[in-house]
Backbone as CSV, one residue per row, in Angstrom:
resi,resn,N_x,N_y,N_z,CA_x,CA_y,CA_z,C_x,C_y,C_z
1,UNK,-13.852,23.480,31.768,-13.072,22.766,32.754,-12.071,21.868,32.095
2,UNK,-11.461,21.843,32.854,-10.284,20.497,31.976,-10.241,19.230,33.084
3,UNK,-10.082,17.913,31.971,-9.670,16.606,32.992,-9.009,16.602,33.712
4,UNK,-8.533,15.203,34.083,-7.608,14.729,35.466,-6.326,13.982,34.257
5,UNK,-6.672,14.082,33.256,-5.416,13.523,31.697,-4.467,13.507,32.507
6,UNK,-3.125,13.114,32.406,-1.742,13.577,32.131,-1.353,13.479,30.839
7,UNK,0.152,14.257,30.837,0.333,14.613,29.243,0.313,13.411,28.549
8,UNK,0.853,11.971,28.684,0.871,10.824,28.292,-0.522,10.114,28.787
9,UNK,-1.204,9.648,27.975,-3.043,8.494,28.678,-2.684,7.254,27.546
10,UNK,-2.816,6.492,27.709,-3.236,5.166,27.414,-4.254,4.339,27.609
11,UNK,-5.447,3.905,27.035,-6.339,3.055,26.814,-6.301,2.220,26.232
12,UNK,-5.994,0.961,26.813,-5.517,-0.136,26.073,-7.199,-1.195,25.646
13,UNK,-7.373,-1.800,24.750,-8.489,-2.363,24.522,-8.274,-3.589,25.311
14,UNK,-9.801,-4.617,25.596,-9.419,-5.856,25.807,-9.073,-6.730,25.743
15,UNK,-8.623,-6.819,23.952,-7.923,-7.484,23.569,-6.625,-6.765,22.181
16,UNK,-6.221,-6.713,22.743,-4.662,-5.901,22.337,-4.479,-6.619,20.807
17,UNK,-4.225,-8.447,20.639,-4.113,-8.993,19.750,-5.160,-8.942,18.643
18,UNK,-6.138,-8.995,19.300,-7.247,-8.279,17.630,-7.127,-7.070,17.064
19,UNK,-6.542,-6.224,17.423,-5.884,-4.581,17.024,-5.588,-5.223,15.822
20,UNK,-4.172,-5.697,15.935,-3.328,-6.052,15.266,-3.997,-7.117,13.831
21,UNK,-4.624,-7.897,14.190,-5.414,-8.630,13.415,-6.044,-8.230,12.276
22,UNK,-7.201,-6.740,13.154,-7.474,-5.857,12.438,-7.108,-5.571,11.158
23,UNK,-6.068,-4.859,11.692,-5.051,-3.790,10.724,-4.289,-4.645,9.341
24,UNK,-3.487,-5.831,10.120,-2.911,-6.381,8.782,-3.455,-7.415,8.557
25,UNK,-4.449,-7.697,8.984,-5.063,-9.558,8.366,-6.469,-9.035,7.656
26,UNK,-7.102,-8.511,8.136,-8.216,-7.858,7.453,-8.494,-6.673,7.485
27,UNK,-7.384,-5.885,7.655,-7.285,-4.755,6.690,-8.657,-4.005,6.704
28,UNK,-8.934,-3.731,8.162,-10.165,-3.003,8.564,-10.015,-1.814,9.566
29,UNK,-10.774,-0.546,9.958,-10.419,-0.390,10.940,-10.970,-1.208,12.248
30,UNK,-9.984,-0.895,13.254,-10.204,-1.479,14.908,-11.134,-1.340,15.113
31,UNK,-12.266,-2.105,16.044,-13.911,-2.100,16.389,-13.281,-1.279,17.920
32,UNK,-12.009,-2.187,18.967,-11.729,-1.693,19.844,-10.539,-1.291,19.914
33,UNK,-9.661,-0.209,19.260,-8.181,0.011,19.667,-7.877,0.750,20.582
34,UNK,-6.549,0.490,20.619,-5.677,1.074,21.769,-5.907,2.409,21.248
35,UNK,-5.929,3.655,22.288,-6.185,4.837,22.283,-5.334,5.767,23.199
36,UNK,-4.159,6.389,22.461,-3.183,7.513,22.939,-3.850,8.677,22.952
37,UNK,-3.528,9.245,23.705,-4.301,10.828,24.326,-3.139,11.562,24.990
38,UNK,-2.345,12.710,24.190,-1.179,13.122,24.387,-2.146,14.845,24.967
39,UNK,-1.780,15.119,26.185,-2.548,16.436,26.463,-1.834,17.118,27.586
40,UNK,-1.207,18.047,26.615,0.056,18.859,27.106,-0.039,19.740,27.668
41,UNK,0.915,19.730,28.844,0.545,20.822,30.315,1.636,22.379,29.574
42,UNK,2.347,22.055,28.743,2.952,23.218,28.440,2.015,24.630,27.556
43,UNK,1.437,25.511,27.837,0.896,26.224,27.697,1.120,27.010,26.364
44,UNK,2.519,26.865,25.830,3.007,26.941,24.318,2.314,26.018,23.289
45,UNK,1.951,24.473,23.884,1.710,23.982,22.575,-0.234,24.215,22.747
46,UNK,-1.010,24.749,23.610,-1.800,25.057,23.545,-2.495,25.887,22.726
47,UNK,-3.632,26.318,22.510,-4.325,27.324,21.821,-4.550,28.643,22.552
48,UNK,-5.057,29.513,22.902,-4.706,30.931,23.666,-6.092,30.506,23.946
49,UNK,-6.083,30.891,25.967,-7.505,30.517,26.281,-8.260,29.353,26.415
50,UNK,-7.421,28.377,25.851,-8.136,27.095,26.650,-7.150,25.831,27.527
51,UNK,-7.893,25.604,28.096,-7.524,24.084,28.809,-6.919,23.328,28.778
52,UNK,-6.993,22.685,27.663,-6.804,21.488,27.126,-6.725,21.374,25.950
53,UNK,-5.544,20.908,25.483,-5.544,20.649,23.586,-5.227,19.243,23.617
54,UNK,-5.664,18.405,22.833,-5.106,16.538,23.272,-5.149,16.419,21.731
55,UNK,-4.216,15.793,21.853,-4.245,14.985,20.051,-4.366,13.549,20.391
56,UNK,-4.785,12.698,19.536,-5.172,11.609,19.940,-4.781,10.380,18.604
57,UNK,-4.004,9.676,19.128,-3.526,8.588,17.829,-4.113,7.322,17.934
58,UNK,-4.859,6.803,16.903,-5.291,5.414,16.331,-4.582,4.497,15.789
59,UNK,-3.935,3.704,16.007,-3.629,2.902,14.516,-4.958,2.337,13.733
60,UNK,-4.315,2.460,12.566,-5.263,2.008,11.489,-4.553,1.268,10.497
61,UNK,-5.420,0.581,9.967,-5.278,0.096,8.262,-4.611,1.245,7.406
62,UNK,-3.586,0.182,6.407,-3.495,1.590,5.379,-4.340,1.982,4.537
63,UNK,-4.180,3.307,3.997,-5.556,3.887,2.647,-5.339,2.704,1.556
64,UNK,-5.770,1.557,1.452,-5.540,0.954,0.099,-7.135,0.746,-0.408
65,UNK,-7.545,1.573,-1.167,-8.919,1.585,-1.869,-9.222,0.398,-2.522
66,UNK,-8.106,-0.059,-3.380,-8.997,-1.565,-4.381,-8.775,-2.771,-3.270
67,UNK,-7.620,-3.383,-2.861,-7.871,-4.449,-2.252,-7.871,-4.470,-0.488
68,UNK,-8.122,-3.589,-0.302,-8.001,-3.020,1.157,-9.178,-2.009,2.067
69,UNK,-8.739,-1.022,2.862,-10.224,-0.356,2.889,-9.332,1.551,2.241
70,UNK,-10.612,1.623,2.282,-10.762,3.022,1.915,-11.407,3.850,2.474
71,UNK,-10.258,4.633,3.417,-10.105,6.297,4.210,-11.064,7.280,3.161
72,UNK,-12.235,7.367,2.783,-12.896,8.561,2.134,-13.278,8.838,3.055
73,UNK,-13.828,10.405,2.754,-14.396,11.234,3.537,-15.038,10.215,4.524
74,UNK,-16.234,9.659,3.909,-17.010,9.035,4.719,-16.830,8.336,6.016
75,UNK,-15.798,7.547,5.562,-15.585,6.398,6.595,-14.476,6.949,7.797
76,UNK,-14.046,8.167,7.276,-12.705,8.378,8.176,-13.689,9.574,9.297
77,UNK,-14.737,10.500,8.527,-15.717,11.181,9.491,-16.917,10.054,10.903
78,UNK,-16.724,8.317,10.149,-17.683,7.878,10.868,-16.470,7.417,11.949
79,UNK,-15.597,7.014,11.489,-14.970,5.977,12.060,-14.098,7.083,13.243
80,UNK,-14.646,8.774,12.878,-13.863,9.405,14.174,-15.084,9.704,15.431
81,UNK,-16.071,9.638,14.709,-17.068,9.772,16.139,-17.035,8.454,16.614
82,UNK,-16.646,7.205,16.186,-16.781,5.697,16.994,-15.372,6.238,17.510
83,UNK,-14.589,6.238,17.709,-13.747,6.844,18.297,-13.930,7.734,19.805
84,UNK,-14.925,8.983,19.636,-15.316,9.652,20.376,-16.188,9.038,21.338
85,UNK,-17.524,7.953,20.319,-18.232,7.394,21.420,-17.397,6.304,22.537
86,UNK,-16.308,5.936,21.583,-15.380,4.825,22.999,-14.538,5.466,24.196
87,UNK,-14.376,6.687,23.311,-13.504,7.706,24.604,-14.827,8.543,25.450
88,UNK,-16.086,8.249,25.347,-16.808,8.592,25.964,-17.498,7.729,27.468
89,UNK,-17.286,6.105,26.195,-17.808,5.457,27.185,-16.684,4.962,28.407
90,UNK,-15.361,5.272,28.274,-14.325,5.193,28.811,-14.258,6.217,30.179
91,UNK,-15.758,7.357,30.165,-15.697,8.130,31.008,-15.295,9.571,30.674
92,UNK,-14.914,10.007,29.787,-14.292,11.206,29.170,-15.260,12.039,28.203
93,UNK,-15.703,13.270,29.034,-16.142,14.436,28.542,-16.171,14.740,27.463
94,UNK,-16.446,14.167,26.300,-15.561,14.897,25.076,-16.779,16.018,24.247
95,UNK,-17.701,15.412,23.749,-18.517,16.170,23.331,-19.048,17.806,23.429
96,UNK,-19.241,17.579,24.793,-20.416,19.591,25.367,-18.399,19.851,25.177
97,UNK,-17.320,19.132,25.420,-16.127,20.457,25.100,-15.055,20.870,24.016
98,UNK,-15.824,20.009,23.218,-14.481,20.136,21.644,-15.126,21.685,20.899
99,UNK,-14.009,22.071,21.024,-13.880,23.797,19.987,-14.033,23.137,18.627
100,UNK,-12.466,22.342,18.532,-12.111,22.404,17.110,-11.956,20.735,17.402
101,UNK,-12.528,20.207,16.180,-12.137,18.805,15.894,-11.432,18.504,14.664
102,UNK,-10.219,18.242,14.833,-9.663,17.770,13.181,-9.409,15.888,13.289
103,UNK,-9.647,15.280,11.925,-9.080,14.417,12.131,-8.106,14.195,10.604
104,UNK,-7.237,13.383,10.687,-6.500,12.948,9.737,-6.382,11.304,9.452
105,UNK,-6.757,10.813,8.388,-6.574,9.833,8.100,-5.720,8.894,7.168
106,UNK,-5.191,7.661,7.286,-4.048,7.619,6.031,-4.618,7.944,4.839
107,UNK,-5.810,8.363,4.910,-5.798,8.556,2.715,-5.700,10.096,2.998
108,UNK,-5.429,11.339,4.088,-4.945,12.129,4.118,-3.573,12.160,4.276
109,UNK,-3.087,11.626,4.745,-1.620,11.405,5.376,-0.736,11.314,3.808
110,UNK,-1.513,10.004,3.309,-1.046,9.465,1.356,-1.002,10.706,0.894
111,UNK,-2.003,11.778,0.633,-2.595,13.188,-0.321,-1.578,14.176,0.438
112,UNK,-1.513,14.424,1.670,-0.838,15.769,1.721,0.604,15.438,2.309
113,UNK,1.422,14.640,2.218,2.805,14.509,2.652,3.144,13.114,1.769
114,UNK,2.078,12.511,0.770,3.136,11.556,0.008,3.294,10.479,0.723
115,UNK,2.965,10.257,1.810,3.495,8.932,2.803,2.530,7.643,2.105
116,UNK,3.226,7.084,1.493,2.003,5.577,0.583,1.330,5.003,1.734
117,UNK,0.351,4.810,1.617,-0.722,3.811,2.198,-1.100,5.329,3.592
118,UNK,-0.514,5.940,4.108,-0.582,6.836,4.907,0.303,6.473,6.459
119,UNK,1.402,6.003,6.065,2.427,5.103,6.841,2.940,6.609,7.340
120,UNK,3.039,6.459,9.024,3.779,7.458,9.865,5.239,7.229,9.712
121,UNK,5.227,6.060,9.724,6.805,5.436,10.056,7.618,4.860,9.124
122,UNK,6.976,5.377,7.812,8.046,5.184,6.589,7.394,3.600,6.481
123,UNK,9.009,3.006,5.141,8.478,1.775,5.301,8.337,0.853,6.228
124,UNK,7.928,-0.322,6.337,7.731,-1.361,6.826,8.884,-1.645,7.912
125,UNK,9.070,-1.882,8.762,10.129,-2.250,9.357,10.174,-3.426,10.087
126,UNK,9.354,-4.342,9.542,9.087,-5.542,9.843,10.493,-6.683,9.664
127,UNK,10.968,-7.667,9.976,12.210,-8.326,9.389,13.356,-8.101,10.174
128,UNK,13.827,-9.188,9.765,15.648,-8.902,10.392,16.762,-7.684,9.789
129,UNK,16.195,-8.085,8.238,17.290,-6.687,7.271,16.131,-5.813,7.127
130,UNK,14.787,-5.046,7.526,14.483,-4.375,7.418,15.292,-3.087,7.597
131,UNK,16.103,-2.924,8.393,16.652,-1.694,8.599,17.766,-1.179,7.544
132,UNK,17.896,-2.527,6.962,19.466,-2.432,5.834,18.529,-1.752,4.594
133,UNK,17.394,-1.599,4.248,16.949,-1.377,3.199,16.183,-0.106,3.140
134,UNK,16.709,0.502,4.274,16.084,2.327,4.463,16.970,2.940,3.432
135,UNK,16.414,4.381,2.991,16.925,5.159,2.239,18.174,5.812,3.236
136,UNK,19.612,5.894,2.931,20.520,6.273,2.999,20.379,7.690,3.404
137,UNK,21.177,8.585,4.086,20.799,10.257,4.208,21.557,10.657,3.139
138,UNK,22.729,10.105,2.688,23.105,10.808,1.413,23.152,9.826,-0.006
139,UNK,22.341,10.649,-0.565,22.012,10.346,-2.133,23.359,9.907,-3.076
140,UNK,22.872,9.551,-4.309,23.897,9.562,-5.128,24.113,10.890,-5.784
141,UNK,23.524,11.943,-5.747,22.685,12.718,-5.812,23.621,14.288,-5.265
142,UNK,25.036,14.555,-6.040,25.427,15.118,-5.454,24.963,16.810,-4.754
143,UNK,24.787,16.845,-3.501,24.486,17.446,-2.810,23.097,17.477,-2.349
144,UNK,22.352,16.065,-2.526,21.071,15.751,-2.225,21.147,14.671,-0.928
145,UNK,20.601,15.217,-0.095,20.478,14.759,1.022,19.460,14.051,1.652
146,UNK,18.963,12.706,2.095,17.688,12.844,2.645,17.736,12.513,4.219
147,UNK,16.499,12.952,4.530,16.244,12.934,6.017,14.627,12.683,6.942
148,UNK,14.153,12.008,7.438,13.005,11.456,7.971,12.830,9.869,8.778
149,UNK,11.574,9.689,8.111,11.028,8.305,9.060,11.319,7.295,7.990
150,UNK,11.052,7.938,6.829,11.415,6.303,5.764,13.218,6.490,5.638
151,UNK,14.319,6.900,6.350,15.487,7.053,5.834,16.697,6.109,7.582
152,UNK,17.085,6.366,6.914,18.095,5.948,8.245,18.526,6.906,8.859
153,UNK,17.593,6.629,10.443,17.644,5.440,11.181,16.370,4.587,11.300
154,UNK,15.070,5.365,11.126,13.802,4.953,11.117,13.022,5.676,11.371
155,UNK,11.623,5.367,11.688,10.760,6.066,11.677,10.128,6.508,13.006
156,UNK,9.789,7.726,13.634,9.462,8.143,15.255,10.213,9.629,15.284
157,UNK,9.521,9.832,15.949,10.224,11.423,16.233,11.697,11.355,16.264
158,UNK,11.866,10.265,17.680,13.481,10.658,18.734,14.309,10.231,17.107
159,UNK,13.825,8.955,16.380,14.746,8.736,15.065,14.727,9.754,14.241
160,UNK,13.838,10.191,13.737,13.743,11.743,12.525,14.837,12.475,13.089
161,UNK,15.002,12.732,14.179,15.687,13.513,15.149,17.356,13.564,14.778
162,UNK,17.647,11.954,15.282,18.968,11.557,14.864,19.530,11.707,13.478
163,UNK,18.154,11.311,12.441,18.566,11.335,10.775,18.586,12.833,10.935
164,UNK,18.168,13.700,11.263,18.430,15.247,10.758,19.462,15.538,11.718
165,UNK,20.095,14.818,12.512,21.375,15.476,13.069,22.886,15.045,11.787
166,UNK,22.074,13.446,11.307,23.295,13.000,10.512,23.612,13.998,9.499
167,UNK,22.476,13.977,9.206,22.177,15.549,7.526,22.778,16.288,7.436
168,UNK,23.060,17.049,8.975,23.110,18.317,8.886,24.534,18.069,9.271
169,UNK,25.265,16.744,9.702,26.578,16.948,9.599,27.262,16.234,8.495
170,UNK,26.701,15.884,7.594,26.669,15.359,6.281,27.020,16.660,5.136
171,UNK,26.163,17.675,5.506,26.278,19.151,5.010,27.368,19.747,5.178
172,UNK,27.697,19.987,6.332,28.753,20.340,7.087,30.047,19.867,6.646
173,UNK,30.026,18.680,6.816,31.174,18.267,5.803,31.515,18.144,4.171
174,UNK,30.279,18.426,3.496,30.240,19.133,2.229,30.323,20.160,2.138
175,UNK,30.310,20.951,3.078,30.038,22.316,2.609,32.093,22.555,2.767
176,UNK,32.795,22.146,3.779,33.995,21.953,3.900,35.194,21.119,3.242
177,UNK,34.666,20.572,2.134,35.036,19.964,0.825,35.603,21.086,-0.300
């Protein structure tokens, strides 16, 4: 069977400001975080034959092992069933119906795409000149281009979006040089 979801869910915790606390003051994961549940009615991004596919985003702490915490196996397998038990006690089926469970954590995020600490959104974008200090789309680097969440404009899909439109007319006008 499938839920009553829409493609966008939000579960906000009871206290929103300890999230945050969490993450950059003690550098732990969340006991209660906010919980995104993206579960898409388009039948393309589905699997063949089922219901429901939901991906589900946490914020977390970054992977920093010596003075921080550390995403090993261990803690990132416990810290996804506390996860499951809060989206359970929230009312949500999850258990008798998961096929496939993956999770990813920043000390995966660090290992298989390079992102330091396991940062979605590039660097820091904290600050007033934070934005002045993104990587440029074109290099010094002739005919090296870059494009993503750590580059200008920032980090998020709709931005990746814009930096690979600049790129590709960045190209365009090299290639017409």
């Amino acid at each position: 069977g499938s839920s009553e979801l829409g493609h966008h869910t939000v579960f906000f915790p009871k206290d929103y400001d300890a999230e945050f606390d969490s993450i950059f003051e003690k550098r732990r994961p969340v006991e209660d975080p906010a919980i995104y549940i993206c579960n898409p009615n388009d039948s393309k991004m589905k699997r063949a034959g089922v219901d429901e596919s939901w991906s589900v985003l946490i914020n977390a702490p970054r992977h920093q092992p010596k003075d921080g915490f550390n995403w090993d196996e261990k803690s990132s397998k416990e810290y996804s069933q506390h996860i499951i038990n809060l989206m359970e006690a929230k009312g949500l089926d999850i258990r008798s119906r998961v096929e496939v469970l993956e999770y990813r954590s920043p000390a995966d995020l660090e290992r298989n795409v390079n992102a330091p600490g396991g940062s979605i959104y590039g660097t820091s974008s904290n600050g007033a000149r934070s934005a002045f200090w993104r990587a440029r789309n074109r290099s010094k680097i002739k005919n090296l281009f870059l494009v993503g969440g750590s580059t200008h404009p920032g980090g998020g899909l709709p931005l990746v979006g814009i930096s690979a439109e600049i790129v590709a007319e960045a190209v365009e006008e090299n290639l017409e040089q």
